[in-house]
C-alpha positions as CSV (number, residue, x, y, z in Angstrom):
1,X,9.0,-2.7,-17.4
2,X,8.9,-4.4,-14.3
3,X,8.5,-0.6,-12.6
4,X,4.9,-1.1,-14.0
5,X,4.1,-4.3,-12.8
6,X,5.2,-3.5,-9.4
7,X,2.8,-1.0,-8.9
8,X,-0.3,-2.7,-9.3
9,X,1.2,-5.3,-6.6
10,X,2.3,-2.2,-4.0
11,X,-1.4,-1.0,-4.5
12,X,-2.5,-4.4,-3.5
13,X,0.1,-4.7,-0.3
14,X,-0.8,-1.3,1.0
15,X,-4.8,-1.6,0.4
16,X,-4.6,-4.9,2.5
17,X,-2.1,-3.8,4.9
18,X,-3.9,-0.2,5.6
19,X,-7.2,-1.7,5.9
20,X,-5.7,-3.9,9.1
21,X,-3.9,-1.9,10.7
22,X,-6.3,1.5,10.1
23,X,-9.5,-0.8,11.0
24,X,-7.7,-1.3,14.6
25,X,-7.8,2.5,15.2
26,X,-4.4,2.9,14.5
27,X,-2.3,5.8,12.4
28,X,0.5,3.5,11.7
29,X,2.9,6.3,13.2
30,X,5.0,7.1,10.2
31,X,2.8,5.1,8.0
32,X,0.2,7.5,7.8
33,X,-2.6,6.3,7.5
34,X,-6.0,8.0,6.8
35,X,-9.3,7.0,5.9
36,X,-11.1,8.2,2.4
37,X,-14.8,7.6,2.0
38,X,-15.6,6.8,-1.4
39,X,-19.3,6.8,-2.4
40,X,-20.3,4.7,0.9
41,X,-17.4,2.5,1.4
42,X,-14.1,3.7,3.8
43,X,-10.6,3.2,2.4
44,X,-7.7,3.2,4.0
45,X,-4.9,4.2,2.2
46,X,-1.1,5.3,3.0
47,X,1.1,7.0,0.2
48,X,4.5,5.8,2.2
49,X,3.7,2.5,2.4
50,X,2.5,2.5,-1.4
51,X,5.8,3.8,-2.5
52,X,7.8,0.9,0.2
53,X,4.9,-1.8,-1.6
54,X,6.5,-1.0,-4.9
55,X,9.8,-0.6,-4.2
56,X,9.7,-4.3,-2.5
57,X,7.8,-5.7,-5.6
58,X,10.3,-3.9,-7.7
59,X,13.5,-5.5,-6.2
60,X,11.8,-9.0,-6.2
61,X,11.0,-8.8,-9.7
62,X,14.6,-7.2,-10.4
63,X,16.0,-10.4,-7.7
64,X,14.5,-13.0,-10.3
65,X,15.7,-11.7,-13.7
């Protein structure tokens, strides 16, 4: 159960983190990251640091059972 609530909160982490450090220029090495226009607004977006997002908001939800 907590799986699920974790990954609304990794989307969150990496959709603010990617837009900083993408916005600078940067690829984030092995981050990844890339920019998706949707209709007329850019996204950054990185599926590594999606899966690290939920994995860290996995374990702290696991850490406070």
């Amino acid at each position: 159960m907590e799986l699920f609530k974790a990954i609304p909160l990794g989307g969150i982490f990496t959709g603010v983190l990617a837009l900083v450090i993408g916005s600078q220029g940067s690829k984030g090495g092995q981050l990844a990251i890339f920019r998706a226009e949707i209709y007329q607004y850019d996204v950054w977006w990185s599926w590594p640091l999606f899966f690290a997002g939920v994995a860290l908001a996995w374990g702290i939800m696991m850490l406070q059972r």
